[in-house]
DOVORO-721582 format. One record per residue (C-alpha): x, y negated, z; residue in one letter; chain. Coordinates in Angstrom, 2 decimals, decimal comma, padded with zeros to 5 digits. Example, Ala and Ser with C-alpha at 12.3 -4.5 7.8 and 13.67 -1.06 7.14 Angstrom:
% residues 2
+---------+---------+---------+--------+--------+
!      px !      py !      pz ! residu ! chaine !
+---------+---------+---------+--------+--------+
!  012,30 !  004,50 !  007,80 !      A !      A !
!  013,67 !  001,06 !  007,14 !      S !      A !
+---------+---------+---------+--------+--------+
***
This chain:
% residues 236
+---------+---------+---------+--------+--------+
!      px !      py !      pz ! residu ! chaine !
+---------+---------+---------+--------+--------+
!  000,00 !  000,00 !  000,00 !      X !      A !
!  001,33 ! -003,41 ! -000,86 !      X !      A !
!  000,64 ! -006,53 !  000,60 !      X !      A !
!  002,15 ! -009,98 ! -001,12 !      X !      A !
!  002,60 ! -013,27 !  000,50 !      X !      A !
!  000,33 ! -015,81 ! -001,42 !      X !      A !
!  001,00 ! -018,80 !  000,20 !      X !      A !
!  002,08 ! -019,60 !  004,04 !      X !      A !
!  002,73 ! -023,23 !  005,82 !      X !      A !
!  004,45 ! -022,86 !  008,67 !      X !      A !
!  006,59 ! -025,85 !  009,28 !      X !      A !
!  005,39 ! -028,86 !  011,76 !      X !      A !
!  005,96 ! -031,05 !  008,36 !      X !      A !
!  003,62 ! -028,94 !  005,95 !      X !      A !
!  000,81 ! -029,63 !  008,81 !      X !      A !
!  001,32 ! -032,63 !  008,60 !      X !      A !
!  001,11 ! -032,82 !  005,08 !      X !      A !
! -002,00 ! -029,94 !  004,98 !      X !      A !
!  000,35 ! -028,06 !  003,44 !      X !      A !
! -000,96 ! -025,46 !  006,15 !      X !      A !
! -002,61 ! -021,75 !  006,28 !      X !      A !
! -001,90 ! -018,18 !  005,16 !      X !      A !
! -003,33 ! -016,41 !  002,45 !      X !      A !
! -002,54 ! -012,48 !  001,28 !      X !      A !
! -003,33 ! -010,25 ! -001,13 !      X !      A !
! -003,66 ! -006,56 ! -000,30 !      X !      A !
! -002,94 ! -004,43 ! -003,48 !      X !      A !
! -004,56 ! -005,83 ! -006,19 !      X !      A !
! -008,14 ! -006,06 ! -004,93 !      X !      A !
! -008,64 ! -007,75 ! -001,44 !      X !      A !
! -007,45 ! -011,07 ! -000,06 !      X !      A !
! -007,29 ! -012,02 !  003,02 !      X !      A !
! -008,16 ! -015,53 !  003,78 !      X !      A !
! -007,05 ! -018,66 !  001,31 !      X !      A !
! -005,00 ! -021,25 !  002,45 !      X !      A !
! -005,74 ! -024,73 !  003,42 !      X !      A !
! -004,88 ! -025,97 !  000,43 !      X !      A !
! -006,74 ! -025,43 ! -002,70 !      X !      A !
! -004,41 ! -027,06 ! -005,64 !      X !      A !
! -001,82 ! -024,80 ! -003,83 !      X !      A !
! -003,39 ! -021,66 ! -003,82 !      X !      A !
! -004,31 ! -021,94 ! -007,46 !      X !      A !
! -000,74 ! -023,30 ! -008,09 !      X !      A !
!  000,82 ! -019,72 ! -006,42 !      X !      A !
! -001,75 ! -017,48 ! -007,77 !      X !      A !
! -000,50 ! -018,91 ! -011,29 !      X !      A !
!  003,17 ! -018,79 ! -010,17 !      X !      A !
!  002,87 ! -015,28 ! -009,04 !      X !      A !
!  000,68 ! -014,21 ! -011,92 !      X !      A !
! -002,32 ! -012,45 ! -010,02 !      X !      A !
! -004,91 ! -011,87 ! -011,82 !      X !      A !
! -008,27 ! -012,55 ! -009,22 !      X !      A !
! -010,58 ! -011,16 ! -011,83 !      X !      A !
! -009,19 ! -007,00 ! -010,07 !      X !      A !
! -010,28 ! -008,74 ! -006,73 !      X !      A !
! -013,38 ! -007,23 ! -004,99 !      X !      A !
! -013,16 ! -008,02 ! -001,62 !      X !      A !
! -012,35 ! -011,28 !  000,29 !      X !      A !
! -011,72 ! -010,92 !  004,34 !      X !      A !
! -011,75 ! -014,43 !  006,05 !      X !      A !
! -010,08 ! -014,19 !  009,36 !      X !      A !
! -012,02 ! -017,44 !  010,54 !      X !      A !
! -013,66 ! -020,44 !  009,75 !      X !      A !
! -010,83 ! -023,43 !  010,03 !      X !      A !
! -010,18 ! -025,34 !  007,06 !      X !      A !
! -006,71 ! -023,58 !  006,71 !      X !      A !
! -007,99 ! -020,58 !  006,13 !      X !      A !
! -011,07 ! -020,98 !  003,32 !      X !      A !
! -009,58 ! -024,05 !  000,86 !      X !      A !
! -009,43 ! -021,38 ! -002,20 !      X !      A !
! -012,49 ! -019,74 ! -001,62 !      X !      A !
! -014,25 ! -021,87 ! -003,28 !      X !      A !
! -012,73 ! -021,25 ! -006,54 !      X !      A !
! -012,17 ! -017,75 ! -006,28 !      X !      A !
! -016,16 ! -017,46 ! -005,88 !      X !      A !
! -017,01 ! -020,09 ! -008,45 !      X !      A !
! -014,80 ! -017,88 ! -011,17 !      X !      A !
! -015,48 ! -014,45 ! -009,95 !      X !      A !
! -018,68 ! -012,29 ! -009,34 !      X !      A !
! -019,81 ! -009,18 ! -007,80 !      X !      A !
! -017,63 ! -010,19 ! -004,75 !      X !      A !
! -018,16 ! -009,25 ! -000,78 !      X !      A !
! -016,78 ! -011,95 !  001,77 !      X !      A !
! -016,42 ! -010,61 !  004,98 !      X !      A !
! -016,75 ! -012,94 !  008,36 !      X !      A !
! -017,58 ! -012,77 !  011,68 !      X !      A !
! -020,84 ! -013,24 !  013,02 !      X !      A !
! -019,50 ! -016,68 !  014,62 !      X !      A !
! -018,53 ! -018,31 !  011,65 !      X !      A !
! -019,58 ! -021,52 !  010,80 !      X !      A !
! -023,77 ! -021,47 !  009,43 !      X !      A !
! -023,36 ! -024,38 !  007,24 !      X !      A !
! -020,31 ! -022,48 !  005,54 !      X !      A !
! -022,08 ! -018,60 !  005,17 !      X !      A !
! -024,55 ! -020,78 !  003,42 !      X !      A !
! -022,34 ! -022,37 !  001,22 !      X !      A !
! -021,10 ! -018,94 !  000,52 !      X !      A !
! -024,22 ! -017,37 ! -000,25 !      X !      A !
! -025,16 ! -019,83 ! -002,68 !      X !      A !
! -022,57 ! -018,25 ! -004,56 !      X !      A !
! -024,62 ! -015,23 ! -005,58 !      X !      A !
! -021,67 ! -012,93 ! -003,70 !      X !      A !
! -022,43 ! -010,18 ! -000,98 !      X !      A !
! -021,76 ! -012,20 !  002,56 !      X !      A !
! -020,98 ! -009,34 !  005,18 !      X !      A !
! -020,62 ! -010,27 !  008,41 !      X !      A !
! -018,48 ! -007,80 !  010,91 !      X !      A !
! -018,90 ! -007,59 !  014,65 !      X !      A !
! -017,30 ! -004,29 !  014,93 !      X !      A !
! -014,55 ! -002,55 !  013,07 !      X !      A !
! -015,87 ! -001,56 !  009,65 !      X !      A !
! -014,17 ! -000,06 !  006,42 !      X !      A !
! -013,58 ! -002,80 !  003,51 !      X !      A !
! -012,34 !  000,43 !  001,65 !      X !      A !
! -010,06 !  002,81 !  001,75 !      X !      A !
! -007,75 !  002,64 !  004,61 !      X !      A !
! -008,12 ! -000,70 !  004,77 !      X !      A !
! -010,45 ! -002,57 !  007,86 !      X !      A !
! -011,19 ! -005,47 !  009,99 !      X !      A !
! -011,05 ! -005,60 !  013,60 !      X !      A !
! -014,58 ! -006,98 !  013,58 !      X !      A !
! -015,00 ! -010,08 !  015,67 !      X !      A !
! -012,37 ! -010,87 !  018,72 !      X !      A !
! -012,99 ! -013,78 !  020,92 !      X !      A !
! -010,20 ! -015,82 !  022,57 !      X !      A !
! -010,08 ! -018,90 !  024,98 !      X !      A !
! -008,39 ! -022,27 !  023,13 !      X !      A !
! -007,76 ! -025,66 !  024,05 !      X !      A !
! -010,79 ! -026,00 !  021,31 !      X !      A !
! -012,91 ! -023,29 !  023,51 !      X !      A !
! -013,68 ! -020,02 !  022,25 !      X !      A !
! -012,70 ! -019,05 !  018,78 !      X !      A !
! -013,83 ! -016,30 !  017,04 !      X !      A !
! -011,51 ! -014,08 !  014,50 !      X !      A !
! -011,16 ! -011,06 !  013,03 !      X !      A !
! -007,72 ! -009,30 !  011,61 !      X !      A !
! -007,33 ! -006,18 !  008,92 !      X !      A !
! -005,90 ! -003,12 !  009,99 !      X !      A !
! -003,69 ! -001,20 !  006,92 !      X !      A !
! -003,86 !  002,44 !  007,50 !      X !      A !
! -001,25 !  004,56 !  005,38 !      X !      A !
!  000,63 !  007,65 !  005,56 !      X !      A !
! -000,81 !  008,00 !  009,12 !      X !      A !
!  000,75 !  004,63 !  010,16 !      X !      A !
! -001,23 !  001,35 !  011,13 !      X !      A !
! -000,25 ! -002,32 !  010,37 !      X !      A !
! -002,30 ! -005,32 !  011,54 !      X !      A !
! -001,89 ! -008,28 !  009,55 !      X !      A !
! -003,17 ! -011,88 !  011,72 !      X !      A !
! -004,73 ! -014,88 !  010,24 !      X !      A !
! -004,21 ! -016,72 !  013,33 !      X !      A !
! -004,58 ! -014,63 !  016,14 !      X !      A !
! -006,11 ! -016,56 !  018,51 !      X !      A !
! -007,61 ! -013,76 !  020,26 !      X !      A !
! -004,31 ! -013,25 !  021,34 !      X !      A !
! -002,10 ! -010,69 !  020,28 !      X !      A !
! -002,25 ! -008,12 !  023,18 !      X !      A !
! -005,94 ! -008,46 !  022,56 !      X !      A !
! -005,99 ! -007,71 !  018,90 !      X !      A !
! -003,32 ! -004,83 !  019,26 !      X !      A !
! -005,41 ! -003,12 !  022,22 !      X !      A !
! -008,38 ! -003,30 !  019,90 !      X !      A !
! -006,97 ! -001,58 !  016,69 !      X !      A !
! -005,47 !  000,93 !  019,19 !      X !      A !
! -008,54 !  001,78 !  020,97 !      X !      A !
! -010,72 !  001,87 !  017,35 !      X !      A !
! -007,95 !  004,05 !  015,55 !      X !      A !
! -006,76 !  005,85 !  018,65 !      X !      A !
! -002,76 !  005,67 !  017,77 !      X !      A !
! -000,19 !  002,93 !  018,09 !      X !      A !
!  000,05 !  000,26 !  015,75 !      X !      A !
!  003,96 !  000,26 !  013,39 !      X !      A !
!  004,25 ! -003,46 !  011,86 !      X !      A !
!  002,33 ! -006,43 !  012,86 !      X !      A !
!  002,35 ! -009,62 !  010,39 !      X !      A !
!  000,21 ! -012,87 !  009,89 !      X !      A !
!  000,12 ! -015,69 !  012,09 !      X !      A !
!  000,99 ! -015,21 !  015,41 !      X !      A !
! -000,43 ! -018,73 !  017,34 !      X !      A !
!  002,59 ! -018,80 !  019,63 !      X !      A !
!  003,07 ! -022,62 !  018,42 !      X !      A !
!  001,45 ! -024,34 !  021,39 !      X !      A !
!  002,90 ! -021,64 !  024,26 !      X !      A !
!  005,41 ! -022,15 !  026,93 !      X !      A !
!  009,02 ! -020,41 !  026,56 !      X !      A !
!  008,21 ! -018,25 !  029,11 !      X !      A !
!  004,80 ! -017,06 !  027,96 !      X !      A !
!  006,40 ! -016,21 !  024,31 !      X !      A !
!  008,55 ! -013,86 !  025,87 !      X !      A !
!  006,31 ! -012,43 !  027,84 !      X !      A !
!  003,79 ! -011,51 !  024,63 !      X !      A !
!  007,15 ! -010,69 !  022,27 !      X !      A !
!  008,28 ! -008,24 !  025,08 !      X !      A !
!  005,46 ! -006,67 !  025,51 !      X !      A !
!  004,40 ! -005,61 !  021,93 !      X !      A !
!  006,36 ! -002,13 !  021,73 !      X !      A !
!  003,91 ! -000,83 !  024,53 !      X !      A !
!  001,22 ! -000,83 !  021,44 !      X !      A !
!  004,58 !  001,10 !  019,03 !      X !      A !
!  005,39 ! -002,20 !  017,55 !      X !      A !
!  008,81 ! -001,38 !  015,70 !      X !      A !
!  008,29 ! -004,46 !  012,54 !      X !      A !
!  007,90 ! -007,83 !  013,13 !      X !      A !
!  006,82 ! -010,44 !  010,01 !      X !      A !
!  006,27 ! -013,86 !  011,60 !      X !      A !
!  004,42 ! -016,58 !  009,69 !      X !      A !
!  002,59 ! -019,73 !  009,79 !      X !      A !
!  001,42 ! -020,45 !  012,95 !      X !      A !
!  004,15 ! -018,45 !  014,76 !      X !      A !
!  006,22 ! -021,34 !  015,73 !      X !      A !
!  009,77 ! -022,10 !  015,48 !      X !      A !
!  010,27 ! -020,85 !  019,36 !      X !      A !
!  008,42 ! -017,68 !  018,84 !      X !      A !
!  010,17 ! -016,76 !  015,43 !      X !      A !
!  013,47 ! -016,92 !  017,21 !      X !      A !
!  012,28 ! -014,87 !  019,95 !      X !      A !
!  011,08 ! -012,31 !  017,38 !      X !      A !
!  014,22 ! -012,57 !  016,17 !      X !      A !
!  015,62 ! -012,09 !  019,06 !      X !      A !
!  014,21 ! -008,73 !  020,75 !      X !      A !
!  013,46 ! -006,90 !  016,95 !      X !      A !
!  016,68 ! -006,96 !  015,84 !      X !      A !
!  016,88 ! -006,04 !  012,55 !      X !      A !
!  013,19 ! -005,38 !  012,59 !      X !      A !
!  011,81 ! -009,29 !  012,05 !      X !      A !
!  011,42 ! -009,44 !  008,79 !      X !      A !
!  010,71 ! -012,58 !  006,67 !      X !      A !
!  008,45 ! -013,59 !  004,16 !      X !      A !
!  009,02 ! -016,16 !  001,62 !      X !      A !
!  005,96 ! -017,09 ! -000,67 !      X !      A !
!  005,41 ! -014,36 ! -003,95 !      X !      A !
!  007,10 ! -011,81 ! -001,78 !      X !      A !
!  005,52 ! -007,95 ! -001,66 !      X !      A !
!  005,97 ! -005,81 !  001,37 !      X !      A !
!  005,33 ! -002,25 !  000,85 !      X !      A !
!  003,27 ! -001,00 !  003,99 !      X !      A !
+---------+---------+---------+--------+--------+
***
């Protein structure tokens, strides 16, 4: 199973610019969320030559703007799509994605997108915004599991405990964003640290990771934080 790096901002600059957000694509046929940056997105799925027209499935970790700018397009070009969300997600915006004519599924509990390939289903987790609501896909293949994080504000512990208790076996490679950005020193340790209790052995880092956190990562998975540059393909 592949899984390419469409576009990632990462950096405290490209925030500030809105240069910001993750996007993937799984294979050839899913992606998971879109960036927060439309002109970009289109500019990398050009770049990278991916052709959305094999897409069938679209997983949207959550609902913040850095995470949906390219849906629009995608759904205004392409038909007989699903969108996955989580019940939580914004009304106004499952609207707008309805209107669309696509299949709008929303996941509250693990479910299969398709082959070996799932969402958590919604997670909660406590913010300095209040409770967001998220939902991350789990990669089964060759009896191994890999999470991959839009933002993971549930927390990572939370998200890893989850996949573990659906699947019932420890989770290999966890990559996405991480949302250690805002955490103390201390506190980034702690969570790095404590990931090989779930059988974390591979590490990829992005967006909104943090420059702290990466270097911790860096740090404890020696030679197992691996890094992602945009138009790169991981084979899971």
């Amino acid at each position: 199973m592949r899984i390419r790096l469409i576009a990632d901002g990462s950096s405290k600059w490209q925030r500030m610019i809105r240069r910001w957000g993750i996007a993937f694509l799984v294979d050839d046929d899913i992606l998971f969320d879109t960036f927060g940056d439309a002109r970009v997105f289109r500019a990398n799925v050009r770049r990278q030559r991916i052709d959305l027209a094999k897409v069938r499935h679209v997983v949207i970790s959550h609902d913040d703007w850095d995470h949906i700018a390219g849906l629009w397009d995608v759904l205004g070009q392409y038909k007989g799509l699903k969108v996955y969300v989580v019940p939580h997600f914004d009304p106004a915006l499952k609207k707008r994605i309805r209107s669309f004519g696509v299949t709008l599924v929303e996941a509250p509990a693990p479910l299969m997108v398709r082959e070996g390939v799932f969402t958590t289903g919604e997670l909660s987790g406590g913010t300095a915004r209040g409770i967001l609501y998220e939902q991350s896909l789990v990669l089964r293949d060759h009896g191994r599991l890999a999470v991959v994080t839009g933002c993971a504000h549930p927390k990572l512990v939370d998200i890893l405990t989850a996949a573990r208790g659906h699947f019932g076996q420890d989770v290999d490679m966890l990559m996405g964003g991480f949302h250690l950005k805002d955490m103390e020193p201390g506190e980034i340790k702690t969570t790095v640290r404590t990931l090989p209790r779930y059988g974390v052995r591979h590490v990829v880092p992005l967006h909104c990771t943090g420059a702290l956190g990466v270097q911790e990562f860096e740090r404890f998975f020696i030679g197992n934080c691996h890094h992602l540059r945009e138009g790169d393909v991981l084979e899971v």
